[in-house]
C-alpha positions as MATLAB code, in Angstrom:
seq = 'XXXXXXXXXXXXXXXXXXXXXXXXXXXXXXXXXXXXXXXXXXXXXXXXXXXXXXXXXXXXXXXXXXXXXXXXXXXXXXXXXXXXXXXXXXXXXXXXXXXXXXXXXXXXXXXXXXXXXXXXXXXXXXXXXXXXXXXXXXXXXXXXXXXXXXXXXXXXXXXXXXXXXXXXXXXXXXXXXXXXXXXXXXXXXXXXXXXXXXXXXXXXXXXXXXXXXXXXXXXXXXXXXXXXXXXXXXXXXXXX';
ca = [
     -13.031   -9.104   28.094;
      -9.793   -8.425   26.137;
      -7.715   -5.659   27.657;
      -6.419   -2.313   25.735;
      -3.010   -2.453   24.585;
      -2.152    0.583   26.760;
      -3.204   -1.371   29.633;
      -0.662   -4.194   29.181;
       1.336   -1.977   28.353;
       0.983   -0.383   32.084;
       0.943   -4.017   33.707;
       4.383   -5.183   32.119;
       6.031   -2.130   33.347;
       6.117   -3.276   36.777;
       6.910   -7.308   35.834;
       9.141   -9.265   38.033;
       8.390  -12.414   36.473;
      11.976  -13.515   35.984;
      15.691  -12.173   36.781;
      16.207   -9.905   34.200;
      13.598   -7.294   36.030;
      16.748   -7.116   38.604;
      19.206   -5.189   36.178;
      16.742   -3.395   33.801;
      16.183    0.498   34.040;
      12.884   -0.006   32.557;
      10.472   -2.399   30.386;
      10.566   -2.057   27.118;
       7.029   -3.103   25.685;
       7.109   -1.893   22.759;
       5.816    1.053   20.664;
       3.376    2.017   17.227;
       0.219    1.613   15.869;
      -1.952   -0.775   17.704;
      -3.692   -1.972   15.053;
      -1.078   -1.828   12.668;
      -0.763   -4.368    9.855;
       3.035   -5.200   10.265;
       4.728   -5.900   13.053;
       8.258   -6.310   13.956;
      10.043   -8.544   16.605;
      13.275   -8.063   17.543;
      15.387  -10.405   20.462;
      15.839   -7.578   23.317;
      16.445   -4.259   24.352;
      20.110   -2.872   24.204;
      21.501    0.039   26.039;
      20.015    2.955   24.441;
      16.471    0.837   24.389;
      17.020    0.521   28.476;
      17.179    4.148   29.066;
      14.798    5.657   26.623;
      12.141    2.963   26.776;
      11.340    2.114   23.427;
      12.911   -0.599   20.801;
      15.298    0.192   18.509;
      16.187    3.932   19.205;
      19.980    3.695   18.264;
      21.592    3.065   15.826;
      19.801   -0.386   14.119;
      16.716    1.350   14.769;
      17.605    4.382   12.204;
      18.494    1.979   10.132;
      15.313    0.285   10.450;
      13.308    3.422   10.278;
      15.525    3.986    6.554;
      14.084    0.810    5.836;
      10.679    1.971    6.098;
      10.724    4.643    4.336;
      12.259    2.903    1.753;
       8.598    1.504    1.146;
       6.744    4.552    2.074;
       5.983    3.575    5.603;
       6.511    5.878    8.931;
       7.548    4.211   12.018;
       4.320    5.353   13.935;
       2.473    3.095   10.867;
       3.763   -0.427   12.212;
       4.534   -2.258   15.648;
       7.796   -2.925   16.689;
       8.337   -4.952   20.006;
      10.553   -7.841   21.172;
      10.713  -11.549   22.407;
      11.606  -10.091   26.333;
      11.197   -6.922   27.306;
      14.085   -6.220   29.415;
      17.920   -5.972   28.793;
      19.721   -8.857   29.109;
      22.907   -8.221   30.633;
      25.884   -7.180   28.221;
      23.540   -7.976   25.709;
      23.687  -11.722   25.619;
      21.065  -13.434   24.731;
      17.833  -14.303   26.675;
      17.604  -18.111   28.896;
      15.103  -20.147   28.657;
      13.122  -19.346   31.562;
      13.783  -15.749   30.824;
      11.632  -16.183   27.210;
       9.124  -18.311   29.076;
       8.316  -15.645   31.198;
       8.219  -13.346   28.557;
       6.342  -15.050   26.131;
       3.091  -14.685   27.522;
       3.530  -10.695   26.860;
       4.141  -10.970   23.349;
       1.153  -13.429   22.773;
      -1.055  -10.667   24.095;
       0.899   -8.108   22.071;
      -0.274  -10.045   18.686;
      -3.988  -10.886   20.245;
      -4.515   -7.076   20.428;
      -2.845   -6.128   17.896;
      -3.403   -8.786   15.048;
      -0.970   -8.091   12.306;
      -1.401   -9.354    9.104;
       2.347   -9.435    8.464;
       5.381  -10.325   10.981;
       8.503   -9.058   10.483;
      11.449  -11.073   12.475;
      14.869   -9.729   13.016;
      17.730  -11.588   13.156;
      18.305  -15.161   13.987;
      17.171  -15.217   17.211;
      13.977  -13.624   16.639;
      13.285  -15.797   13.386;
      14.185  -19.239   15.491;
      12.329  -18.607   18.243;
       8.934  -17.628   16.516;
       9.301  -19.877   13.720;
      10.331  -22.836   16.260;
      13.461  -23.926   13.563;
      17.336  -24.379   14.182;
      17.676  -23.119   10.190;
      19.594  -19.561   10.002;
      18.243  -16.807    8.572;
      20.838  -16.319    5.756;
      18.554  -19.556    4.576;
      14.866  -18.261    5.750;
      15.143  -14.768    4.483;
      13.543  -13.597    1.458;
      10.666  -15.839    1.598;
       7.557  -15.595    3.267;
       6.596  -18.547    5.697;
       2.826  -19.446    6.956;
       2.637  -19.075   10.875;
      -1.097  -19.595   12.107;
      -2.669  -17.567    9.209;
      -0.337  -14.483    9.295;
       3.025  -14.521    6.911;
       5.965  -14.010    8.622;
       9.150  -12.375    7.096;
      12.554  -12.987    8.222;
      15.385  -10.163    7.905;
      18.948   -9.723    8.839;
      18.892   -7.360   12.507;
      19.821   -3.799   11.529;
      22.550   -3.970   14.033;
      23.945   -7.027   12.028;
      23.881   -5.105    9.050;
      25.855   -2.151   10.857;
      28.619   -4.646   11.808;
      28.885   -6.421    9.049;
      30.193   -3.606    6.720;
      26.553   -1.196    6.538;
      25.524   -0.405    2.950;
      28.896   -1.771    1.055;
      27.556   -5.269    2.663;
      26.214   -7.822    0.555;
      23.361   -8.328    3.283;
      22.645   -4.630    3.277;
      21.535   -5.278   -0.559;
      19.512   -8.512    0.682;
      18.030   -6.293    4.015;
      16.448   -3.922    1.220;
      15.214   -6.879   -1.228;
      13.782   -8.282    1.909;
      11.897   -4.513    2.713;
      10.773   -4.586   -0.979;
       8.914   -7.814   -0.246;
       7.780   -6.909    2.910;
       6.126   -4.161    1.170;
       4.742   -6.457   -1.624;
       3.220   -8.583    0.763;
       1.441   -6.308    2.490;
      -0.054   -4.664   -0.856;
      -1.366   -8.034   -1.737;
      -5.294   -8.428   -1.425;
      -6.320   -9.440    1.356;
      -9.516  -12.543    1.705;
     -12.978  -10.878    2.430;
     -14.194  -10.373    6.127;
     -16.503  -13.587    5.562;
     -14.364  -16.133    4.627;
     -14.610  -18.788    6.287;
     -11.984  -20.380    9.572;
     -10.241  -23.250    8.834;
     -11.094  -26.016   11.745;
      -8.555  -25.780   14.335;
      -6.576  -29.093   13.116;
      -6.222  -27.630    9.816;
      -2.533  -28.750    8.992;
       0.275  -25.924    8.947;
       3.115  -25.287    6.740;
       6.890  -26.167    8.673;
       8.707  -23.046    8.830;
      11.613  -24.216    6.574;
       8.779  -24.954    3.538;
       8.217  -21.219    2.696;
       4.356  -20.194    0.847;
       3.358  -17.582   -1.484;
       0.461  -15.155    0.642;
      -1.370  -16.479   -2.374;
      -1.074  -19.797   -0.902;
      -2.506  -18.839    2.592;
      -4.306  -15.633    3.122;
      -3.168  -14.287    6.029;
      -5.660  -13.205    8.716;
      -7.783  -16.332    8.644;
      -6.662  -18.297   11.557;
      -6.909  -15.792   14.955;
      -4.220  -15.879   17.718;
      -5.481  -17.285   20.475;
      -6.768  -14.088   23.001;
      -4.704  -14.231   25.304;
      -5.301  -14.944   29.410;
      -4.371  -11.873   32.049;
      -0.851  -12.274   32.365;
      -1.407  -12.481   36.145;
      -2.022  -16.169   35.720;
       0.503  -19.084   34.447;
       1.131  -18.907   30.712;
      -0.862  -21.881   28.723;
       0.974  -24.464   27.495;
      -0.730  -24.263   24.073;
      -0.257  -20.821   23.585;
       3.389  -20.835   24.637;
       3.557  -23.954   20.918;
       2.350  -20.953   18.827;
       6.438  -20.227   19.463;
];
């Protein structure tokens, strides 16, 4: 019997799986709509995230929530979450062991929650779920098949505040990428009886982009996901 967000919610806060639980003020899980249709992965929490306990509360994440309105969307109408769930320290990015550990959070995240559109930010986000070495200046503005959902790659918000804000050229490509984002998700959808492809239907690689024409999103599940009191499958942990 498949758990309630909430509850996994309540079970990561007190995870110890791996060394990053040793500097963190809190988990951050994540936060929005459970059953929202987009979601949005990020790589980790920063400083602000660490205190307040939720993603993207600075500054990227009013940048991000500009970006939603930008195509008439609230931030308590999607999902946004991360590949771990506790700051690395001085921000660097996560080990290996560190996202192994994590991972099997996140696959329950998108069991419960089932979006029909993923939203990655940044490079690290983007190679990690899309299992490529391309960058995103290359995967962006394209949609790419990933187990029946279409997945989105964006610039990080933070990037974009770096990198010059809105007088950057990627500021103009962050919005474009928003704009199709929101075209995506106003596409029609297949009806509730179509049928499941068998599970050795082939896949699209992540660096040959589809139309949501192509592959209606939504037909192929991810896999429900075990308690995360047990060791992670090793099949779930190649849907990343």
């Amino acid at each position: 019997m498949s758990r309630t967000l909430a509850e996994v919610a309540a079970e990561a806060s007190g995870c110890t799986r791996c060394r990053l639980a040793q500097g963190r003020t809190q988990v951050v899980f994540g936060a929005g709509d459970p059953d929202a249709q987009l979601m949005f992965i990020g790589e980790g929490p920063g400083f602000h995230e660490d205190k307040q306990g939720e993603p993207f509360v600075g500054a990227a994440g009013q940048l991000l929530n500009r970006m939603l309105g930008e195509i008439g969307l609230a931030r308590e109408q999607v999902y946004i979450g991360n590949v771990v769930k506790c700051r690395p320290p001085g921000n660097r990015d996560p080990q290996a062991d560190e996202i192994e550990a994590c991972t099997p959070w996140l696959i329950e995240q998108l069991s419960l929650i089932q979006p029909r559109v993923i939203v990655t930010l940044g490079n690290f986000a983007t190679k990690f779920v899309l299992q490529t070495e391309t960058g995103i200046t290359r995967l962006r503005g394209q949609v790419h098949e990933w187990h029946g959902r279409t997945v989105i790659p964006t610039f990080h918000p933070a990037a974009i505040l770096r990198g010059g804000g809105e007088k950057s050229r990627q500021f103009q490509m962050l919005l474009e990428d928003f704009r199709l984002v929101r075209r995506t998700l106003d596409a029609p959808t297949p009806p509730a009886d179509a049928p499941t492809p068998p599970a050795d239907a082939p896949t699209h690689p992540a660096d040959s982009p589809t139309h949501p024409a192509d592959v209606p999103p939504g037909l192929i599940a991810v896999p429900e996901a075990e308690p995360i009191g047990a060791e992670p499958d090793p099949d779930q942990l190649e849907l990343f």
